[in-house]
C-alpha positions as CSV (number, residue, x, y, z in Angstrom):
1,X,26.5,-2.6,-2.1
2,X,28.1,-6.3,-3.2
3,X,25.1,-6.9,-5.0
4,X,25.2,-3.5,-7.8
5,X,28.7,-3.8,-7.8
6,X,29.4,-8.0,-8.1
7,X,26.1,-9.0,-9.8
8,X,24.7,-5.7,-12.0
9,X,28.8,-4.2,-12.3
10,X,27.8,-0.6,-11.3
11,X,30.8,1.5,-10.0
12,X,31.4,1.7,-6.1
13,X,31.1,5.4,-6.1
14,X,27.7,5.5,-8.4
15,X,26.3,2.8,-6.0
16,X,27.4,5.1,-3.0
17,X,25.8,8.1,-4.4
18,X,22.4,6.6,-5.6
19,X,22.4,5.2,-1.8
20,X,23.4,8.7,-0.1
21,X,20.4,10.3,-2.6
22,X,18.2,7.6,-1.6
23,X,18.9,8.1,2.3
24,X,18.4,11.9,1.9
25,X,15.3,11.8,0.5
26,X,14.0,9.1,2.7
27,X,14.6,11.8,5.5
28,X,12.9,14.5,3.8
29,X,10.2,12.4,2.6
30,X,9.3,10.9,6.4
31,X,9.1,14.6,7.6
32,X,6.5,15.4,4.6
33,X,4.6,11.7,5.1
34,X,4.6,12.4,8.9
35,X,3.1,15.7,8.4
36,X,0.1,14.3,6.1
37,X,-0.3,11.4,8.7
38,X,-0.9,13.8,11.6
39,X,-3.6,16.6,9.1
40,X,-5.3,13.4,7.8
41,X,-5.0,10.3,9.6
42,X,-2.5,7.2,10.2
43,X,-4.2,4.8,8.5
44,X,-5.0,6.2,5.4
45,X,-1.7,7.7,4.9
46,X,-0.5,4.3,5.5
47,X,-2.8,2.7,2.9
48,X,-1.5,5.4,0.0
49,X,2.0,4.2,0.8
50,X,0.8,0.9,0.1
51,X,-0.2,1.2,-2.8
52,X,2.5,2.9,-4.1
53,X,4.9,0.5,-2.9
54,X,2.5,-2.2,-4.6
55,X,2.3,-0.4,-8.1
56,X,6.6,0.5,-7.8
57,X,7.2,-3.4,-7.5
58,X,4.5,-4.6,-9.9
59,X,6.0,-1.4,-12.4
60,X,9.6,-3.2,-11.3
61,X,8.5,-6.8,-11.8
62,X,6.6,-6.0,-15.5
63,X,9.8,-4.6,-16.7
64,X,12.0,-6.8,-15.8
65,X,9.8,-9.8,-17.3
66,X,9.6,-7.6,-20.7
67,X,13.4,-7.5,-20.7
68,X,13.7,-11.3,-20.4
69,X,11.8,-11.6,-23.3
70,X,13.3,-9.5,-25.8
């Protein structure tokens, strides 16, 4: 919360509501996640999380070097 408000100068209140979105559909998300986990398998379930996660923070890292530039 200090950080989008002190450093990026978001508003307390749209910081609290992109964190209450994010929280909700973290919850409905792990129900849906859990559910493809137990029909096909832990592990591979796992692994497609992965990846995501790996192309979100490469997407995140290749746009915040293109900003720097221009």
């Amino acid at each position: 919360m200090l950080y989008f408000t002190e450093a990026v100068h978001l508003p307390a209140g749209q910081v609290g509501l992109g964190l209450g979105i994010a929280g909700l559909l973290a919850l409905a998300l792990g129900v849906a996640v859990g559910h493809l986990a137990d029909r096909h398998g832990a592990r591979g379930i796992y692994a497609a999380t992965l990846v995501v996660q790996a192309l979100a923070t490469a997407g995140f890292v290749l746009r915040t070097a293109s900003g720097r530039s221009s």
